[in-house]
N, C-alpha and C positions, 0 to 999 in steps of 0.2 A: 495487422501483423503484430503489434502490440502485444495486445489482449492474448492472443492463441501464443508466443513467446511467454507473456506474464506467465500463463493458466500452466505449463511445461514446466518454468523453472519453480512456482510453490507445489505441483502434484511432486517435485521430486527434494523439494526441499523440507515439505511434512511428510510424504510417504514412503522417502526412500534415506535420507537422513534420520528421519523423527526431531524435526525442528518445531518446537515450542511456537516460538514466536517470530515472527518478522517485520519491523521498523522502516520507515520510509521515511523521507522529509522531501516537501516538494516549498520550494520558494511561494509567498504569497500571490503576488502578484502572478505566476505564472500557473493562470487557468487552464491551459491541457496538459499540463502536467497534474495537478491535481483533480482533473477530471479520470485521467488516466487512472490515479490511483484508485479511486471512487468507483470506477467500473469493473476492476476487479476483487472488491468486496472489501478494501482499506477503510479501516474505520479512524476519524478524524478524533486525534487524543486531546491534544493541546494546540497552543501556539505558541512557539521559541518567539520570544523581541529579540531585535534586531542580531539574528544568531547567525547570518551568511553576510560577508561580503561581497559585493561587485560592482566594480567601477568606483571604487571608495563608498561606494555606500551600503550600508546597513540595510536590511531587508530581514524582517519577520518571516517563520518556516512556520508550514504546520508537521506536525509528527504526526504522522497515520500507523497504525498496527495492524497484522492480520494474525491473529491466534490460531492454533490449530483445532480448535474447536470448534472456531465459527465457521471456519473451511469447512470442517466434517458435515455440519448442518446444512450448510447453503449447500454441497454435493447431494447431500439427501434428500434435501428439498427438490431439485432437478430432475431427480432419478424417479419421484413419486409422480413428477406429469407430466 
C-alpha cells in the first residue's frame, strides 16, 4: 500500500504542482523505512550525525532526494518494456 500511496502523491507532486525536488529523511537505524524510500526511486545524498532525537538519544538520518528528472526517466524507462 505504501509504494502505490508513494507512486500517487510524487505523480502529483512533479506532474501536477511542477515540483523540482523532494527530500526525505529516514532514521538510520530504521531499515524499512529506508528501504521504503529506496523502492520508490530515493536516491541516498548524505548522512545527518546525530540530527534526530529519541528517547534522549541522538540517532544519524540519511537524506534521500527524488528530482524530477530522474522521475521522468525511470517512467520512461517502464513505459519502453
Amino acid at each position: 500500500m505504501f509504494e502505490d500511496g508513494a507512486e500517487l502523491v510524487l505523480d502529483f507532486a512533479f506532474d501536477s504542482i511542477g515540483v523540482h525536488r523532494l527530500e526525505a529523511r529516514a532514521a538510520v537505524p530504521n531499515g524499512r523505512g529506508n528501504g521504503a524510500l529506496q523502492k520508490i526511486g530515493a536516491v541516498q545524498e548524505c548522512v545527518l550525525r546525530k540530527s534526530f532525537q529519541r528517547n534522549g538519544q541522538y540517532l544519524d538520518q540519511v537524506l534521500y532526494a527524488i528530482l524530477d528528472s530522474d522521475r521522468r526517466e525511470a517512467t520512461a524507462a517502464v513505459r519502453v518494456h
